[in-house]
C-alpha positions as CSV (number, residue, x, y, z in Angstrom):
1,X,0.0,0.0,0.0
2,X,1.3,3.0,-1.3
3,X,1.6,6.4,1.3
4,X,0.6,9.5,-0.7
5,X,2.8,12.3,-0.5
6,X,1.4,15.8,0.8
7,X,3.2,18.7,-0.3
8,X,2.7,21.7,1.8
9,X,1.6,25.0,0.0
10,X,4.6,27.3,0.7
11,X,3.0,30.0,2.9
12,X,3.3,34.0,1.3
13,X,5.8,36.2,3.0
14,X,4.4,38.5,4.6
15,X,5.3,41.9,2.8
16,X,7.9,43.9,4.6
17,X,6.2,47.1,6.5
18,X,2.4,45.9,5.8
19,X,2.0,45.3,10.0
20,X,3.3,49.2,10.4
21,X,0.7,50.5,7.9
22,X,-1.6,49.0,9.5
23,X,-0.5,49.7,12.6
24,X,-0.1,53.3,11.7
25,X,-3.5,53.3,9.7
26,X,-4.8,52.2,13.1
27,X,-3.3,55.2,15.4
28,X,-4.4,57.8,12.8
29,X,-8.0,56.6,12.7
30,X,-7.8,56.9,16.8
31,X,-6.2,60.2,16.8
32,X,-8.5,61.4,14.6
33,X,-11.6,59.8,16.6
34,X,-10.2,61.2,19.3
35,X,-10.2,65.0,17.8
36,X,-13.7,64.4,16.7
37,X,-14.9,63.4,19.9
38,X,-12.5,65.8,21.7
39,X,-14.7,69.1,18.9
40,X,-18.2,67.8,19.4
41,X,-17.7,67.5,23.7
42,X,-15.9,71.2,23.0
43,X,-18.8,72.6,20.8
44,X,-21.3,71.0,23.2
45,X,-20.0,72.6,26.2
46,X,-19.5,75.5,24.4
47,X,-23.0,75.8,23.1
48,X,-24.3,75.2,27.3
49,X,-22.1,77.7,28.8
50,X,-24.9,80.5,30.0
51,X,-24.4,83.4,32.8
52,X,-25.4,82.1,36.0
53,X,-28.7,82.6,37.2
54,X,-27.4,83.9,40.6
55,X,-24.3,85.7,39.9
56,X,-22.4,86.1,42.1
57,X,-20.3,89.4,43.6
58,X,-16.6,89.5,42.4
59,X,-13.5,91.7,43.5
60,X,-13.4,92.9,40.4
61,X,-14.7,92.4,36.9
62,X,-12.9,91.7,33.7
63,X,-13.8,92.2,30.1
64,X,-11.5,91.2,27.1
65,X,-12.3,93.1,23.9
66,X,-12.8,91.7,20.4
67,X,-14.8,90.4,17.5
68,X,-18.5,91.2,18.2
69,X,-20.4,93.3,20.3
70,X,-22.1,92.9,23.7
71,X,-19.1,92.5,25.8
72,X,-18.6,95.8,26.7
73,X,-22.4,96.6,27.2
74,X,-22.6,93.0,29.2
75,X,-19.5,94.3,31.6
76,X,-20.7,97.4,32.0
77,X,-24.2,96.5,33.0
78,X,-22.6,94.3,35.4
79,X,-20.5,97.0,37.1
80,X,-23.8,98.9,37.6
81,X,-24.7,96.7,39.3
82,X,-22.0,96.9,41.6
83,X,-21.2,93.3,41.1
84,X,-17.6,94.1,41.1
85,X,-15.0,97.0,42.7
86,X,-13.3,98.0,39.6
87,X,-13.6,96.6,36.0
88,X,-10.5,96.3,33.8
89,X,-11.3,96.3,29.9
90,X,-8.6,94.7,28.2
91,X,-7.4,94.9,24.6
92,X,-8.7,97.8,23.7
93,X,-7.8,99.7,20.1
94,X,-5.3,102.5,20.9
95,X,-7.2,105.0,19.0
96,X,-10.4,104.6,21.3
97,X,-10.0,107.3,23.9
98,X,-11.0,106.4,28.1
99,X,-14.5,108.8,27.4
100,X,-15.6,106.4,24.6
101,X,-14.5,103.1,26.2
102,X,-16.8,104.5,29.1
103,X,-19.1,105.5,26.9
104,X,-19.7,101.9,24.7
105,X,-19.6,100.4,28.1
106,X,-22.8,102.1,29.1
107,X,-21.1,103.8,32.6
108,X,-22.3,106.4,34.3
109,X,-19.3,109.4,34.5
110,X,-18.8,108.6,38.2
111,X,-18.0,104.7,37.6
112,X,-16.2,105.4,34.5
113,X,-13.4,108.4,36.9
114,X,-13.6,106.0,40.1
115,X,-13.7,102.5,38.9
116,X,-12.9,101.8,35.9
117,X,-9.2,100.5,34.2
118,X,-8.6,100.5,30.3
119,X,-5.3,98.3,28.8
120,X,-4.4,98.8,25.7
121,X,-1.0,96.8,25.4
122,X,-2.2,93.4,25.2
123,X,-2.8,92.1,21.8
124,X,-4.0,88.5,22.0
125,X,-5.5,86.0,24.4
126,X,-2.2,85.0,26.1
127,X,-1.5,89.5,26.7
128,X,-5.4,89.7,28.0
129,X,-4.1,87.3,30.8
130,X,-1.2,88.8,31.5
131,X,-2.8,91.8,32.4
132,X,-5.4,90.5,33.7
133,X,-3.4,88.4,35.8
134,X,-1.1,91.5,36.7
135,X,-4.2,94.1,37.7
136,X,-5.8,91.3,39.9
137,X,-2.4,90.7,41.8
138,X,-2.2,94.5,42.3
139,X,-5.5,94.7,43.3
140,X,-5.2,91.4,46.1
141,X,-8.2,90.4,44.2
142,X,-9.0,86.2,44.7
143,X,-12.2,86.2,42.7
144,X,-13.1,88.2,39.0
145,X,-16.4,88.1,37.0
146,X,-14.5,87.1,33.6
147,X,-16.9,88.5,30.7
148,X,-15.9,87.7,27.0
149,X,-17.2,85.5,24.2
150,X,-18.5,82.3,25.3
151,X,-16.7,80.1,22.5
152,X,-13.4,82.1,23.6
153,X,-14.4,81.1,27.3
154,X,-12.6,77.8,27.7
155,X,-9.1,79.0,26.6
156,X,-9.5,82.4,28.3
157,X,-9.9,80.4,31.4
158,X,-6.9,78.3,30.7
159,X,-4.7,81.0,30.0
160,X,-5.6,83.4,32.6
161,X,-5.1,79.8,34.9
162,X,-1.5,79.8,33.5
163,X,-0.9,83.4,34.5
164,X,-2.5,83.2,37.7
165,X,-3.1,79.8,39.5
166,X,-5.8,79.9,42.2
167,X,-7.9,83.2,40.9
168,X,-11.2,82.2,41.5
169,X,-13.3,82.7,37.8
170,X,-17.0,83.5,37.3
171,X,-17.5,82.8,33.6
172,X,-19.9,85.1,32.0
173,X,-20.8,84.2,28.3
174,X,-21.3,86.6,25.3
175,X,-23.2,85.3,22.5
176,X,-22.9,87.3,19.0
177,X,-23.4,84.7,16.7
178,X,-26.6,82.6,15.8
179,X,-28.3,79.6,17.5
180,X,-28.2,77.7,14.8
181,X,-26.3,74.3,15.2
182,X,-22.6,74.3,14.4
183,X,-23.0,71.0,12.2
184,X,-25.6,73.1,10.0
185,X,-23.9,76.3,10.3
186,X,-20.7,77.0,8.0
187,X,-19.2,79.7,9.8
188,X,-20.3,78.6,13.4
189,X,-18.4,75.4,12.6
190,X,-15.2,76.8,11.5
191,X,-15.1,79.5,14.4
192,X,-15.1,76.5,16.8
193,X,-13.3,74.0,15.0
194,X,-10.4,76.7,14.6
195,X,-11.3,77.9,18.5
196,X,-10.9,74.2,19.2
197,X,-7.5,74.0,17.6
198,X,-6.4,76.9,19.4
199,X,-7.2,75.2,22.9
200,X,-5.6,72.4,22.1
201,X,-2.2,73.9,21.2
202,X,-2.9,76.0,24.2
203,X,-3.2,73.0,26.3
204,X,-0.4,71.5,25.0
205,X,2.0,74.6,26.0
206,X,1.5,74.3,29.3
207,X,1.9,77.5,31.8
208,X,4.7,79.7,30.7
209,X,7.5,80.0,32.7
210,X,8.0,82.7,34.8
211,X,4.2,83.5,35.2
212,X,4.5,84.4,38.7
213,X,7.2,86.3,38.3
214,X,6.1,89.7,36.5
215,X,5.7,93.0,37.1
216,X,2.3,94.5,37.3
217,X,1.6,96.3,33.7
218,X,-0.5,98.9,35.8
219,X,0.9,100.6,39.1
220,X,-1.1,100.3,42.2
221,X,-1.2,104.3,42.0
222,X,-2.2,104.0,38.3
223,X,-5.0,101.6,39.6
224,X,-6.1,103.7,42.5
225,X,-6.1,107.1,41.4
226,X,-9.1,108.3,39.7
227,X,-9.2,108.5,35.8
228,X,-9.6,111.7,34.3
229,X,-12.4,111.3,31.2
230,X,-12.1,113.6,28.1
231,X,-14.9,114.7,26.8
232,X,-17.2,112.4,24.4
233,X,-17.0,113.7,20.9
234,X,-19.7,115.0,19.2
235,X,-20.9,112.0,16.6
């Protein structure tokens, strides 16, 4: 009786570098699952962030200047309230004179000469912190009501955090934009997908060295001596 003979089927090779496509295929599609997921939890908390119904009294308040109006009106109202000692507008154009800074704010003269601080050198989110940072540490202040836009809110936090570690934050939103849902809104989605970035990369920095270690921008003197306002101009 004759034994047949198997031959075996010689198996492929694998190809070189095939398991680190793959395994790099795999790593991109979680990165970018992650981003994804990282946007839409951003956008949705974004989206929820709303003034709270009880606000409450600060040291001081803060607004940061920029792209769409409401800011300055929101701050100012708040000050009227007197919901804060003194309120620091930051970034503000150099050719806007103290008497209309006042004036878009909504302040009454007496606020505007007792109470209220205008910074004009910082440029950007990171400056607004700085100074924001710097004025509160003049001040002794432990607690601000922090008013700007609310899809700017998150890395305005973080930044001022950085500058500042343990400066207690009252978030209070601005919205300038539409309701309409950032997946069915072009320009909604591409404010906060590049607002989103710019966390991110803010995140990723870190805090900058040294953040304890300037010098206020504004003297104390500066800061506690009444501002003289010019007169409005005639529109």
């Amino acid at each position: 009786m004759s034994r047949r003979t198997h031959k075996r089927t010689p198996q492929k090779a694998a190809k070189p570098g095939r398991g680190k496509r793959r395994l790099f295929g795999f790593l991109t599609a979680l990165l970018l699952g992650g981003l994804a997921g990282g946007f839409i939890a951003f956008a949705s908390y974004v989206d929820n962030l709303d003034t709270p119904i009880d606000l409450p009294k600060a040291d001081g308040i803060v607004v940061w200047t920029g792209l769409g109006g409401g800011r300055l009106e929101k701050a100012g109202a708040l000050m009227e309230q007197g919901l804060g000692e003194r309120l620091l507008i930051s970034g503000v154009n150099t050719s806007l004179t103290e008497a209309v800074v006042s004036r878009l704010a909504g302040l009454s003269d007496d606020t505007a000469v007792c109470c209220m601080d205008v910074d004009y050198a910082a440029l950007d989110t990171r400056g607004n912190a700085r100074e924001t940072a710097a004025w509160a540490e003049a001040l002794g202040y432990d607690h601000i009501i922090l008013v700007t836009s609310s899809y700017h809110m998150p890395r305005a936090q973080v930044e001022i955090g950085y500058e500042m570690a343990g400066l207690r934050i009252t978030a209070v939103p601005v919205r300038n934009e539409s309701r309409n849902q950032w997946w069915s809104d072009g320009g909604r989605f591409r404010r906060l997908a590049g607002e989103y970035g710019k966390y991110l990369l803010v995140m990723a920095r870190g805090r900058p060295k040294g953040a304890n270690m300037r010098e206020p921008v504004l003297s104390e003197d500066e800061l506690t001596t009444p501002h003289e306002v010019e007169p409005s101009p005639v529109d």
